[in-house]
N, C-alpha and C positions, 0 to 999 in steps of 0.2 A: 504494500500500500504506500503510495507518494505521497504526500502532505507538502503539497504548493503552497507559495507567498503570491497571490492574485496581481498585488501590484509591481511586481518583475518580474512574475515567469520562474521563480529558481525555487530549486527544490528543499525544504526545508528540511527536511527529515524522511526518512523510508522505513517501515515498519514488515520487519521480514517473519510471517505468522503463519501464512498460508501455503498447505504445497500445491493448490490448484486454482483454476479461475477465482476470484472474487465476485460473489453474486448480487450483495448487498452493501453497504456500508452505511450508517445511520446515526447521526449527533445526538447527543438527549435537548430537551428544550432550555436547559441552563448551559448546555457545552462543556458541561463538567464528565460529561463518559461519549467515547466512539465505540459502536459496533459494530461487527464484518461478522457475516456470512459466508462458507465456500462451499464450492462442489466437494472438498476435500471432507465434507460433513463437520465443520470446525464452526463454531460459534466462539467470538473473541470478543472481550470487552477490554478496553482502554479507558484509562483513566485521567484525566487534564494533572497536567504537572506545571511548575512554575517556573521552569526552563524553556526559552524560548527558541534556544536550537533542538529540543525531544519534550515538544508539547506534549505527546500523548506517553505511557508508559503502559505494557500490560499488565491488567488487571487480573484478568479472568480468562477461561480458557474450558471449553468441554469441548470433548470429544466421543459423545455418547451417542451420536443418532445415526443409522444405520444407513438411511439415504441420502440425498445432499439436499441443503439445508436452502430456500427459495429465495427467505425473507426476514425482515426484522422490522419491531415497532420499539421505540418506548412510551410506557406508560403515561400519560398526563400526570400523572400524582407520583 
C-alpha cells in the first residue's frame, strides 16, 4: 500500500502487508485507523501514528477467512 502526499506527487510511506491484490482500503471517520482488505484473505488494520514520514503503523492483522475478503466498513460509533 503507497500513502501519497497529494500536493507533490511523492510517496510518503509504503506499507508492505499484503501478498496479493488489495481489494479495499478504508479510513475511519476520525482518520485515526486505515483498513485493507486482500484477495490474500488478510484483513489489516492500521493505526495513525505521530510520525509524519510512517503515518500509519500496524495494528491488527487476521488471517482467518477462508475466501478472499471483498470489503470493509467502519462503524459510525
Amino acid at each position: 500500500i503507497f500513502l501519497w502526499n497529494p500536493s507533490n506527487y511523492s510517496i510518503i510511506d509504503k506499507l508492505y502487508v499484503h501478498n496479493y491484490t488489495v481489494m479495499q482500503i478504508e479510513f475511519s471517520k476520525n482518520d485515526n485507523f486505515m483498513g485493507s482488505v486482500s484477495k490474500d484473505r488478510q484483513f489489516v488494520l492500521f493505526k495513525k501514528t505521530t510520525d509524519p514520514k510512517k503515518p500509519y503503523e500496524k495494528f491488527f492483522v487476521n488471517k482467518s477467512h477462508a475466501r478472499i475478503i471483498w470489503c470493509l466498513a467502519f462503524s459510525t460509533d
